[in-house]
MITOR-592544 format. One line per 8 residues: number of its first residue (from 1); their letters; for each residue x, y, z of C-alpha. Coordinates in pm, 1 decimal, m for minus. Example, Ala and Ser with C-alpha at 12.3 -4.5 7.8 and 13.67 -1.06 7.14 Angstrom:
// residues 2
1> as> 1230.0,m450.0,780.0 | 1367.0,m106.0,714.0;
This chain:
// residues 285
1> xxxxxxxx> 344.4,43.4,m2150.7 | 119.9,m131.0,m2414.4 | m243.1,m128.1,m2287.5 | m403.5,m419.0,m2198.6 | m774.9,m564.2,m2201.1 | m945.6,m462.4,m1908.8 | m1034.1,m798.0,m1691.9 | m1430.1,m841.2,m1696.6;
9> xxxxxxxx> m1419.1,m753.1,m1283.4 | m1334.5,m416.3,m1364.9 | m1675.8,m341.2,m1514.9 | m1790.2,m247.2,m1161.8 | m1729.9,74.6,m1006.1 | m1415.1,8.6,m754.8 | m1319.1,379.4,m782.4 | m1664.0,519.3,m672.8;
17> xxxxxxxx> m1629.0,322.6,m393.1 | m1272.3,371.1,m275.7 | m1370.7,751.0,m323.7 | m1701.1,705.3,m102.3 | m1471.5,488.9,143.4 | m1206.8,793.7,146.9 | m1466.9,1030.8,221.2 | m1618.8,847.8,462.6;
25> xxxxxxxx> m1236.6,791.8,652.6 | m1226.4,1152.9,624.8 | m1576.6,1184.1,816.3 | m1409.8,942.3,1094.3 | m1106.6,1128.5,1152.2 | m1321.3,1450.5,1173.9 | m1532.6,1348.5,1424.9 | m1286.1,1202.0,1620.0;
33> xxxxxxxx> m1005.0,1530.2,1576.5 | m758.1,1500.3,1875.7 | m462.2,1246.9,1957.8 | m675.5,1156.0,2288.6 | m988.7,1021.2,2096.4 | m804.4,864.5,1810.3 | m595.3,620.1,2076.1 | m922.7,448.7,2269.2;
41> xxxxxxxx> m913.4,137.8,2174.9 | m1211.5,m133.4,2090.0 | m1074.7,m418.2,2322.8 | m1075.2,m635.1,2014.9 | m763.4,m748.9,1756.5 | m800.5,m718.7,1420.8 | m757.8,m1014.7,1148.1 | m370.0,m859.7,1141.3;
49> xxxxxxxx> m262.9,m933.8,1473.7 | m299.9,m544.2,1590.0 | m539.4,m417.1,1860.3 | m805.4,m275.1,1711.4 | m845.0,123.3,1783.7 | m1216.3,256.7,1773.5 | m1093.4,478.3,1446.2 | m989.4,155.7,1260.4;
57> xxxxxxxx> m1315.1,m14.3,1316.0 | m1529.2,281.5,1202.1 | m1323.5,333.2,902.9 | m1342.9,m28.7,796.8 | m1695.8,11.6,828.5 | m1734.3,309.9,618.1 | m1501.9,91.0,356.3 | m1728.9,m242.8,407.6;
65> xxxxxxxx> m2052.3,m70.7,340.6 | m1940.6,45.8,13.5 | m1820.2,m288.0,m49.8 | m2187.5,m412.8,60.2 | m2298.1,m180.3,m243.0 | m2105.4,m321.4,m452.9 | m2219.2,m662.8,m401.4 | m2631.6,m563.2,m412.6;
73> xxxxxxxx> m2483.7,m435.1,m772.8 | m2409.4,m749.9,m880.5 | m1991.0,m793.5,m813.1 | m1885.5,m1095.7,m641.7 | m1571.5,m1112.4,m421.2 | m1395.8,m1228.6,m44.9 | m1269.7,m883.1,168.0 | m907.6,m965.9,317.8;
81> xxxxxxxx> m974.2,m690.3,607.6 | m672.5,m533.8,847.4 | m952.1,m556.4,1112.6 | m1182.5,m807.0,995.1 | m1014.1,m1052.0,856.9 | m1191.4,m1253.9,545.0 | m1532.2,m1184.2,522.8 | m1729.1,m1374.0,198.8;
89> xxxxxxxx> m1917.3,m1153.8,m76.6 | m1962.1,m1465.7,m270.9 | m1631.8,m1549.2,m491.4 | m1308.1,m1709.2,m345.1 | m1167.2,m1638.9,m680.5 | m1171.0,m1222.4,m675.7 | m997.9,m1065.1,m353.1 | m1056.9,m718.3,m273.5;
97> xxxxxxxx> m726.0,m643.2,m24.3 | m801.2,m369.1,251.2 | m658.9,m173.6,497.2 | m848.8,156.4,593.6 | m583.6,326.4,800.8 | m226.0,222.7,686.0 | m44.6,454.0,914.0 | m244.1,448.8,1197.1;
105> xxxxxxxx> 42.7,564.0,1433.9 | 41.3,896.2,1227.6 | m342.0,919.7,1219.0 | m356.0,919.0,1588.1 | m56.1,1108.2,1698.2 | m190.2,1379.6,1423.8 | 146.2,1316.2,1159.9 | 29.8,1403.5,772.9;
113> xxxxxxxx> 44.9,1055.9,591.6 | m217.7,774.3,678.6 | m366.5,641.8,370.8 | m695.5,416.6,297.5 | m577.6,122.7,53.6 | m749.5,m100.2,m146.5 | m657.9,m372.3,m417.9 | m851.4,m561.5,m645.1;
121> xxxxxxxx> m711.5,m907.6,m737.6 | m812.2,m1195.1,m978.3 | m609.0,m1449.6,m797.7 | m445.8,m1517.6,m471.5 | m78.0,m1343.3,m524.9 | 31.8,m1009.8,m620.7 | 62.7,m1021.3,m955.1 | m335.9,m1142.9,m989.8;
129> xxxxxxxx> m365.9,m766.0,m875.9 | m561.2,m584.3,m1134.0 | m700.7,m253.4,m934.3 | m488.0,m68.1,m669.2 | m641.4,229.0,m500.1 | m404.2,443.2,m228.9 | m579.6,817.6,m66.2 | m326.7,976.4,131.6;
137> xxxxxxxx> m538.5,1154.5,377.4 | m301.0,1426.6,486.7 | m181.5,1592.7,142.5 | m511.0,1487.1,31.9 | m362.2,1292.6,m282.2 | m542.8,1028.7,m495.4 | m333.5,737.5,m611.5 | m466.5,493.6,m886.3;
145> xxxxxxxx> m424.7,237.1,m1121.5 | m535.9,m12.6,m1303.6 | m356.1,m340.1,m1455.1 | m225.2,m269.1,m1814.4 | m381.8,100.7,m1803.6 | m128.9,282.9,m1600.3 | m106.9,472.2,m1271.7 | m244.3,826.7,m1211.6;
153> xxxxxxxx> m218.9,1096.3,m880.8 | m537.5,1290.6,m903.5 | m681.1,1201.1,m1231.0 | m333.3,1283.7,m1431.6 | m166.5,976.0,m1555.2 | 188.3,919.2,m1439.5 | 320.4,906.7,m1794.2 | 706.7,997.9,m1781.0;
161> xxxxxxxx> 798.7,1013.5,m1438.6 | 1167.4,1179.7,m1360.4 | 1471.2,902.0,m1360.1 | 1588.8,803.2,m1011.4 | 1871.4,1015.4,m905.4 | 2199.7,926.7,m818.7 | 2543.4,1052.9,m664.7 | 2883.2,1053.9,m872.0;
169> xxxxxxxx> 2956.3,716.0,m691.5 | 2628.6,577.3,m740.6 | 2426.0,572.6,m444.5 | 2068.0,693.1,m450.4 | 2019.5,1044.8,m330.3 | 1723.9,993.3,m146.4 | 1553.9,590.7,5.1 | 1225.3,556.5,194.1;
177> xxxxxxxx> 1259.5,322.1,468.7 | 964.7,161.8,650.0 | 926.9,m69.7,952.7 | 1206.9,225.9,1071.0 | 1247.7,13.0,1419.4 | 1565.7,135.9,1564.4 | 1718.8,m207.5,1591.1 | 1623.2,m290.8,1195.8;
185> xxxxxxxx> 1748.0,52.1,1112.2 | 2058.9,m46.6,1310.0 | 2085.6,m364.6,1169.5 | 2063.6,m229.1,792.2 | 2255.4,109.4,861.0 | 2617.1,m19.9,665.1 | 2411.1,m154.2,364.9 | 2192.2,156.1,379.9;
193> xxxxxxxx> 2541.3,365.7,410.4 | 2666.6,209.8,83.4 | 2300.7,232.5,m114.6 | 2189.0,619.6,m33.4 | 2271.0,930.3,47.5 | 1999.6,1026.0,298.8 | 1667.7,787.2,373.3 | 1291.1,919.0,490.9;
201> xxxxxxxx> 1029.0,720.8,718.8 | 687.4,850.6,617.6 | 490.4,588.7,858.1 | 313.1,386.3,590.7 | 431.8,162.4,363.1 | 92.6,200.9,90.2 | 200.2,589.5,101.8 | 573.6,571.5,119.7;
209> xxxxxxxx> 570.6,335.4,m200.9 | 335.0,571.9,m381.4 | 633.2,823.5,m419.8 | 851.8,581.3,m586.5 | 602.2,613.7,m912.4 | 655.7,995.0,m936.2 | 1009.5,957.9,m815.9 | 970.7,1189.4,m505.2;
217> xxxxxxxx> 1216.9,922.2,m342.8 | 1430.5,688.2,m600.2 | 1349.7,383.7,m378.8 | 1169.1,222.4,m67.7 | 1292.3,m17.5,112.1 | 1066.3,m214.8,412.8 | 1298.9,m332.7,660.2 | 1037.3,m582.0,818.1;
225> xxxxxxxx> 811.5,m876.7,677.0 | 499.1,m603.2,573.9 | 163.7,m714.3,504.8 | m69.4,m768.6,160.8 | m315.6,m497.4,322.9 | m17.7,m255.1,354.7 | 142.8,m292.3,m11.3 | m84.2,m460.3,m279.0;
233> xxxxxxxx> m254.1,m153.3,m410.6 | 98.2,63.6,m392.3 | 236.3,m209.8,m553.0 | 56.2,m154.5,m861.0 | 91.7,170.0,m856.9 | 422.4,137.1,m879.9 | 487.9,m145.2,m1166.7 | 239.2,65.6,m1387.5;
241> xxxxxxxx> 421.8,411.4,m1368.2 | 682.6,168.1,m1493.5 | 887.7,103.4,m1164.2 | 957.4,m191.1,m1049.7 | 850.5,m459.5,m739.4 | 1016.9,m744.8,m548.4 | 901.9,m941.3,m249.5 | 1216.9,m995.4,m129.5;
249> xxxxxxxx> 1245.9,m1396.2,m46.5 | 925.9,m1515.5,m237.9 | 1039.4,m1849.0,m424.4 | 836.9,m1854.9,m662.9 | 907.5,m1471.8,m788.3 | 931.0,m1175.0,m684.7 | 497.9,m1042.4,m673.1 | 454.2,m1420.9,m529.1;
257> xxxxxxxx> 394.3,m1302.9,m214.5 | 15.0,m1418.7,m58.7 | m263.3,m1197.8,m28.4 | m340.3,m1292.9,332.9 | m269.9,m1125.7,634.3 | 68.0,m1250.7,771.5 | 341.2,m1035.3,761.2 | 558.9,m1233.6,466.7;
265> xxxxxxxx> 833.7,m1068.5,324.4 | 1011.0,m727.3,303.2 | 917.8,m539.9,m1.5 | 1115.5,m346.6,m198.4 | 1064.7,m73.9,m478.5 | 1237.7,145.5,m766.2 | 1247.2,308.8,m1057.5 | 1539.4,47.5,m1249.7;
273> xxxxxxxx> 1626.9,m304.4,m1214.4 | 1971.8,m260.7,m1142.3 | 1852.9,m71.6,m780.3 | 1605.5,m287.3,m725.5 | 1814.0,m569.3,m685.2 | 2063.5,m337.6,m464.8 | 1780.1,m277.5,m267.1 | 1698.2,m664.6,m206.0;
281> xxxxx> 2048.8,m679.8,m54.8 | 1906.5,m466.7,252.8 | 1929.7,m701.5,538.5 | 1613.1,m769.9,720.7 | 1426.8,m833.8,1062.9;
């Protein structure tokens, strides 16, 4: 992938930040260690639609003050918060897309993956996004990238990631599913027959589309409308390790999809075209 002029936003420091914010998740899940602690919740709901847990709210706040830091450096931006909701830093124009615990299930039942995200847009859609940032708290794995200057895990660029596999008969060997709700999984279970061999439900959809760009899985597949907070950093991730993306029902292309927090459209991921647009045949909640 031919590099690209890096947009004028990404003169300020969104990976010290993320990196602060990560550590500072990490601090929250430490001091609150067992499944008991990490279910109380605040009595509130989030800007999402979810009820807020006290975990989620501390970790957004560890994520917001580096934000604040940002902004007393100079950047301008609006925060589209899981818990929050929008909060204004001063331009409309620049979104900064963020959801401190995707996978909170897992982070409070004690399961590995549960990831801080965080996506740095120039416009309003998905394909404005020029900064994606995913930490995977339970392998401890740093995912990055930046719009035109590829994607790297831990500070090593994802430079010739291994093709997607396949079976004699064509099916992918191995499909991450996500919003795994028995009745969607039920729903999709003939169309998932014919497209893989064997499928895998991490909990997160910022984590589980994060393998696709090293090909751990060949595919991922959300079964439900997901949110911007859970997929616009993985997203890029993805495209830039030179996968591929679809909102599955966006008219106006497939990374149309709204950076707001309504749960759109299903999203979709792989490592060719041609399964890509198998995967957009998966029937849907």
């Amino acid at each position: 992938m031919a590099l690209m002029t890096a947009h004028p936003v990404l003169a300020h420091d969104w990976l010290g930040a993320c990196r602060r914010a990560a550590e500072g998740l990490r601090s929250v899940l430490r001091e609150h260690p067992t499944s008991t602690e990490r279910v109380v919740e605040t009595g509130l709901t989030g800007g999402g639609g979810d009820r807020t847990l006290v975990i989620d709210a501390e970790a957004e706040q560890r994520v917001m003050d580096e934000l604040q830091g940002l902004y007393d450096a100079g950047a301008r931006f609006t925060v589209v918060a899981e818990e929050r909701g929008v909060v204004d830093f001063g331009d409309p124009g620049v979104l900064v897309v963020v959801d401190p615990i995707d996978g909170s299930l897992n982070a409070k039942r004690g399961l590995p993956h549960h990831a801080l995200s965080v996506a740095v847009a120039t416009g309003p859609t998905m394909a404005d996004v020029v900064f994606g940032f995913v930490h995977d708290l339970g392998p401890s794995e740093e995912w990055r990238a930046e719009l035109g200057g590829g994607a790297f895990l831990d500070d090593v660029r994802i430079a010739h990631p291994p093709p997607e596999r396949r079976l004699p008969d064509g099916r992918l060997e191995l499909l991450a599913v996500e919003s795994a709700d028995p009745r969607w999984l039920a729903r999709s279970s003939d169309e998932l027959v014919r497209c893989t061999r064997r499928v895998r439900a991490l909990g997160t959809i910022a984590v589980s589309m994060c393998q696709v760009a090293t090909t751990r899985v060949d595919g991922m597949a959300s079964l439900w409308n997901c949110r911007a907070v859970d997929a616009a950093a993985a997203q890029l991730i993805v495209r830039e390790s030179g996968g591929h993306v679809a909102f599955v029902g966006c008219e106006d292309g497939p990374l149309a999809a709204p950076l707001d927090l309504e749960p759109r459209h299903p999203v979709v991921a792989a490592r060719s075209p041609e399964s890509l647009a198998r995967l957009m045949t998966l029937p849907a909640a």
